[in-house]
N, C-alpha and C positions, 0 to 999 in steps of 0.2 A: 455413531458412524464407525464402522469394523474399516482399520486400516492393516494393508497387506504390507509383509515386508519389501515389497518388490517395487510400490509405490513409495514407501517411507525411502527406501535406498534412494532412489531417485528424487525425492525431495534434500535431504541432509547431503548430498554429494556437494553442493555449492558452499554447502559451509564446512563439510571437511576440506575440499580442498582451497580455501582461504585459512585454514591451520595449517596443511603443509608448505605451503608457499612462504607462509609466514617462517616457517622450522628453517625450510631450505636459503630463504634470502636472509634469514638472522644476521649473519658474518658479513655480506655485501651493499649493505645499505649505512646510508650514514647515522650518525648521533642524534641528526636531527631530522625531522622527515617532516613535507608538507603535509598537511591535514586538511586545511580550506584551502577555497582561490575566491577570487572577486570577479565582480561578474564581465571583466577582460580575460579571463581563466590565467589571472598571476598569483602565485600564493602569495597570501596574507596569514596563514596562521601557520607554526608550526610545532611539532611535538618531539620529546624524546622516542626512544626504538620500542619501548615496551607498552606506550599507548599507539604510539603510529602503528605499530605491528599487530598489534592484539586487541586493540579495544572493537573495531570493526566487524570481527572473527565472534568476538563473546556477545555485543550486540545481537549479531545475528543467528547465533545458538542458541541467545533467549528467546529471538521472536519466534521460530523454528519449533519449541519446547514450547508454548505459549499457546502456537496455533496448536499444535498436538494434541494439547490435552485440553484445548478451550470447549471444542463439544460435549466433552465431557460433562463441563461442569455448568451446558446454558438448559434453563428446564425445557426448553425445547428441543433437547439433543435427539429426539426420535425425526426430526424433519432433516437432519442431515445430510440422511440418506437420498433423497428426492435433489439432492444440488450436489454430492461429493464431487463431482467432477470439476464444477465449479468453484469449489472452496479448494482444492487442491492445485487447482490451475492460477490462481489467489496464492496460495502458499507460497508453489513454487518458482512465481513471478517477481514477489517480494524478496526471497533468498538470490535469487540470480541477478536482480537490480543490486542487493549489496556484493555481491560479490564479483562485478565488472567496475563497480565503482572502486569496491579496493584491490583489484587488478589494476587498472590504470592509474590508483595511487602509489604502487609499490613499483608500477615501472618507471613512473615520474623520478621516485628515491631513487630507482639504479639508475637513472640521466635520460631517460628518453625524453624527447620534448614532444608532448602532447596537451593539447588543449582540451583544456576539464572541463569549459563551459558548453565546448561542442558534445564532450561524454555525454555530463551529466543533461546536458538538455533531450539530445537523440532516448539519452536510455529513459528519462523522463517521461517521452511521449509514445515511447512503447508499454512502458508501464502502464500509462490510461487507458493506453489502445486497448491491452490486454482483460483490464479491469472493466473496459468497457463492454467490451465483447460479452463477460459475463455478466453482466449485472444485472442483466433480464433473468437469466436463470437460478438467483439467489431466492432462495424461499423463505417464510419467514423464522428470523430468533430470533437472540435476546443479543450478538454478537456482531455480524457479519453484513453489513451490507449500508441502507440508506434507514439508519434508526431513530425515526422521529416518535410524538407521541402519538399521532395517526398514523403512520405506517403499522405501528404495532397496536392498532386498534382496527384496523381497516385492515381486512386481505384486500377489497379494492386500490386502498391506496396503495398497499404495500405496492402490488403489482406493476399497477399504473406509472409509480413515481421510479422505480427501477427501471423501466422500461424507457422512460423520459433520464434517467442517469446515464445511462449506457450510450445514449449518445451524445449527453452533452462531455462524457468521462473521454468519449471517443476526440470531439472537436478540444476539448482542451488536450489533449496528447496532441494530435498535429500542431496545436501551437505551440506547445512544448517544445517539439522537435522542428520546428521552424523557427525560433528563437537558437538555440541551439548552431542550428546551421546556419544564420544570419547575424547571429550577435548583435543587433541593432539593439543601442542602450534603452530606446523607448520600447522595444516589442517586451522587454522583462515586467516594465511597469502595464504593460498592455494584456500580458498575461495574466498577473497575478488580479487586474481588475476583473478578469473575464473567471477568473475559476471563482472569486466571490461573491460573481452576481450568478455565476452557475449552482453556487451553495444555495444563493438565497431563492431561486429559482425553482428548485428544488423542496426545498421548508416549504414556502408557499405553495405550490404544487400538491403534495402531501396533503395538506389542512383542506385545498380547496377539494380535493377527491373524495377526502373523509367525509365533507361536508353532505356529499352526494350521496354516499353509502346509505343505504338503509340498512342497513347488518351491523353497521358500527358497535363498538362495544365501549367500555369506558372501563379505564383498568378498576385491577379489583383491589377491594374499599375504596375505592371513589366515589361511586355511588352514595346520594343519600339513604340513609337506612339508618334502624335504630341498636345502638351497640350494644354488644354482649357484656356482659357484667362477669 
């Protein structure tokens, strides 16, 4: 997949500027910085200046560096092509969810009072929304998307069960972001039940479409056949 410098700019922008924030607040933050919160959004965990500061920043420089050069290296990097928008739109969703989350950690450090569990839920279920939106449009690799052993046996299933992700990717983000803005201690446990029967809803799904496929394939050497010597 040929990436232009004009889109890369506008991907890495969210994590360079979680390094300069980090340069400029160095000297205004305390010794000790919250890191986690509990899900009343009170911290529970907290770190020195040089993990609070930086470890967030270099996370997300790997994932950034990761996705970059991941086409490269999937042997179906010629399908890329047919979904970049998609997979960029993936990129740049995942860099900008870390980089609102360590905004509203480092302004937590210089005293503002804001609630993390309303952050991190809203930007949670914009996140799905976002991933859901695309996940009809992901084509098939070896990387990206809903990778079972039949999706990637089945262009049926692949299809099918992305198509069926994308909106169940969709309904768990509004619960996301309604957990978020409700903080009801039960809707956490209510979610996290709903996005594991959405996994398995999903596996299953996959299997049963393969099932249907007459195209199926079965990866290679799996087949019975007789071996080369």
């Amino acid at each position: 997949m040929k990436q232009t410098w004009r889109g890369e700019l506008v991907q890495v922008l969210p994590v360079a500027a979680m390094f300069v924030v980090a340069a400029f607040c160095w000297s205004h933050v305390p010794d000790r910085i919250a890191v986690h919160w509990n899900l009343q959004g009170e911290p529970d965990g907290f770190a020195g200046r040089i993990s609070g500061l930086l470890l967030l920043p270099i996370v997300s420089l790997a994932v950034y560096l990761l996705t970059l050069f991941l086409p490269s290296l999937d042997p179906g990097r010629a399908n890329y092509r047919n979904f970049a928008g998609a997979y960029n739109a993936i990129r740049f969703s995942i860099t900008l969810f870390f980089s609102l989350i360590y905004m509203v950690m480092v302004l937590t450090a210089l005293g503002y009072q804001i609630n993390m569990t309303t952050v991190v839920g809203l930007a949670l279920g914009v996140l799905f929304v976002v991933l859901g939106n695309v996940m009809g449009k992901i084509r098939p690799n070896w990387f990206v998307g809903v990778r079972t052993p039949w999706t990637l046996s089945s262009k049926m299933s692949w299809t099918k069960t992305h198509r069926l992700a994308g909106w169940l990717f969709i309904a768990m983000g509004l619960l996301a972001a309604s957990w978020g803005l409700f903080q009801a201690p039960w809707m956490f446990g209510l979610m996290l039940a709903v996005d594991a029967g959405c996994v398995l809803v999903i596996v299953v799904y996959s299997y049963l479409v393969y099932r249907k496929d007459p195209l199926h394939t079965t990866p290679a050497g799996t087949s019975p056949g007789t071996d080369s010597v």
